[in-house]
C-alpha positions as CSV (number, residue, x, y, z in Angstrom):
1,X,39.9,12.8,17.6
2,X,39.0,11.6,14.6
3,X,36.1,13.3,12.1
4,X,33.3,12.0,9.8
5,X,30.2,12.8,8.4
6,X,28.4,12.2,5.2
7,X,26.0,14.4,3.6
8,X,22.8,13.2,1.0
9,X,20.3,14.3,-0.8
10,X,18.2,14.5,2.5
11,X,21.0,15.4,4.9
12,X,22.6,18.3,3.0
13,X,24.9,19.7,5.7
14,X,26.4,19.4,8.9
15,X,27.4,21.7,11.4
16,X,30.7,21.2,14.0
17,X,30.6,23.2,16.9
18,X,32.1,23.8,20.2
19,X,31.2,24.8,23.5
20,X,31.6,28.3,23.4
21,X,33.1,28.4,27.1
22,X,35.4,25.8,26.4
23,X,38.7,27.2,27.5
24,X,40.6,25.6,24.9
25,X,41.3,25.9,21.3
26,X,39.8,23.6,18.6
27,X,41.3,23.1,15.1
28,X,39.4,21.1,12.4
29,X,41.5,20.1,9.7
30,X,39.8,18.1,6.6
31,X,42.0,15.5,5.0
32,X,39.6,13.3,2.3
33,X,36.1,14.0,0.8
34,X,35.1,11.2,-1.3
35,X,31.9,9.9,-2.9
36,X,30.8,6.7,-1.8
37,X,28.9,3.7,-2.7
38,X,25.5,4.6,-4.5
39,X,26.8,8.1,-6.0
40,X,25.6,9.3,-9.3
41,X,27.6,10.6,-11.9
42,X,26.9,14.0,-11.7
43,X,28.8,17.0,-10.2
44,X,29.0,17.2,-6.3
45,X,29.6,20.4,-4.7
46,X,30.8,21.0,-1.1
47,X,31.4,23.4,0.5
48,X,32.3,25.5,3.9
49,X,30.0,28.1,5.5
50,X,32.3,29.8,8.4
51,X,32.8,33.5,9.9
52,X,35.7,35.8,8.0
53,X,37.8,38.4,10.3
54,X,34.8,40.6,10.1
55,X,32.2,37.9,11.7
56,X,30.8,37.7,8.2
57,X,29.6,34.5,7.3
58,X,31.3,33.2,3.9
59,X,31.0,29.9,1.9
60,X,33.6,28.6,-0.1
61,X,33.7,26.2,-2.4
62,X,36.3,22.9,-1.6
63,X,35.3,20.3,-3.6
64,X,34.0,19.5,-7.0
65,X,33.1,15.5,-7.6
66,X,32.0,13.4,-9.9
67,X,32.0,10.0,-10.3
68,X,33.3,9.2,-13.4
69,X,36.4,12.1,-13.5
70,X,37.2,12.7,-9.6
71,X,35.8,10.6,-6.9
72,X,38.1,12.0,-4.5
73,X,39.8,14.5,-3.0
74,X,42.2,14.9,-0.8
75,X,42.8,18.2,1.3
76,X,46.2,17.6,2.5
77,X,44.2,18.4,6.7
78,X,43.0,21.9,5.4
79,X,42.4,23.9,8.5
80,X,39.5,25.2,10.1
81,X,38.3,26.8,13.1
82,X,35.0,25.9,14.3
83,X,32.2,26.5,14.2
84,X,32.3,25.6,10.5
85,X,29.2,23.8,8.7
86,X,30.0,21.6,5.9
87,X,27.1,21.7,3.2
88,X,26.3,19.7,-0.4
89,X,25.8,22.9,-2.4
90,X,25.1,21.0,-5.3
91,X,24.3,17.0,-6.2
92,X,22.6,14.5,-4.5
93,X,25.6,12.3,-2.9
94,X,26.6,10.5,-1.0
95,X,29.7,12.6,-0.2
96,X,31.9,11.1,3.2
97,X,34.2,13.8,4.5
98,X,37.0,12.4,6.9
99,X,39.6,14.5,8.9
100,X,40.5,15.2,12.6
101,X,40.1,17.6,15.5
102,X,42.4,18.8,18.0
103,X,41.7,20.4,20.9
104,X,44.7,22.3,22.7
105,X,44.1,23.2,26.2
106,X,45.3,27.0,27.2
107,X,47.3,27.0,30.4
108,X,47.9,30.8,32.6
109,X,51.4,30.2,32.2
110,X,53.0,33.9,33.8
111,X,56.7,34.1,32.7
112,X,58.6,35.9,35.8
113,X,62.0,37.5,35.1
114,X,64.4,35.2,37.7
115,X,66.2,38.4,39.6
116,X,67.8,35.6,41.7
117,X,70.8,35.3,39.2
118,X,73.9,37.1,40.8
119,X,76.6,38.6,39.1
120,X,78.8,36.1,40.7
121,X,76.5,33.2,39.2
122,X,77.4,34.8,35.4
123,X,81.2,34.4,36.3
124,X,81.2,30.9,36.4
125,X,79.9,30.4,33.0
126,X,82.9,29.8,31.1
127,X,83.9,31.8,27.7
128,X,82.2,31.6,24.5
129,X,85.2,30.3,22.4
130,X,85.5,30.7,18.7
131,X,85.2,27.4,16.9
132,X,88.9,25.5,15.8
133,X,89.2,25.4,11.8
């Protein structure tokens, strides 16, 4: 699935979620944020607002742009895992951000040992034979 927002001077940030009792696993990755039409020169600062190991939130700092030096960025589908907001830490915009999610569903797969294999089926395997030079 693809992903897309833009955040302005009255829309600052934007929050991607997932149901909580979803019983799959989601992965945000974040390939382009650009400025587009109607952008100042001026510096543009984005940033992500997520949970560390601790279930701290944090904010880092991923993109820095200005018209005039660095319109874009590309982010080479950094990964995330939601829920993750995106927010214009500094500037007025507008910044697009572009990337995709993936959603993996978990399966109860149970490995079971197969006891069914005789000692007479491992006989009819043939030799392991060392390779001709």
């Amino acid at each position: 699935l693809l992903l897309g927002c833009e955040l302005t001077a009255s829309t600052k940030s934007y929050t991607f979620q997932v149901d909580e009792e979803d019983n799959s696993d989601h992965i945000l990755a974040l390939s382009v944020v650009c400025l587009t039409d109607g952008a100042k020169d001026e510096c543009n600062v984005v940033e992500v607002v997520g949970r560390n190991h601790e279930n701290q939130e944090i904010s880092v700092p991923v993109a820095n742009l200005k018209l005039s030096c660095q319109p874009l960025l590309s982010l080479d589908n950094f990964k995330l895992q939601p829920p993750v907001t995106f927010r214009l830490a500094a500037g007025s915009g507008p910044v697009h951000l572009a990337g995709w999610h993936r959603i993996m569903h978990r399966e109860d797969v149970s490995f079971e040992e197969d006891d069914d294999l005789s000692e007479e089926d491992e006989e009819d395997l043939p030799p392991i034979m060392p390779a001709k030079k």
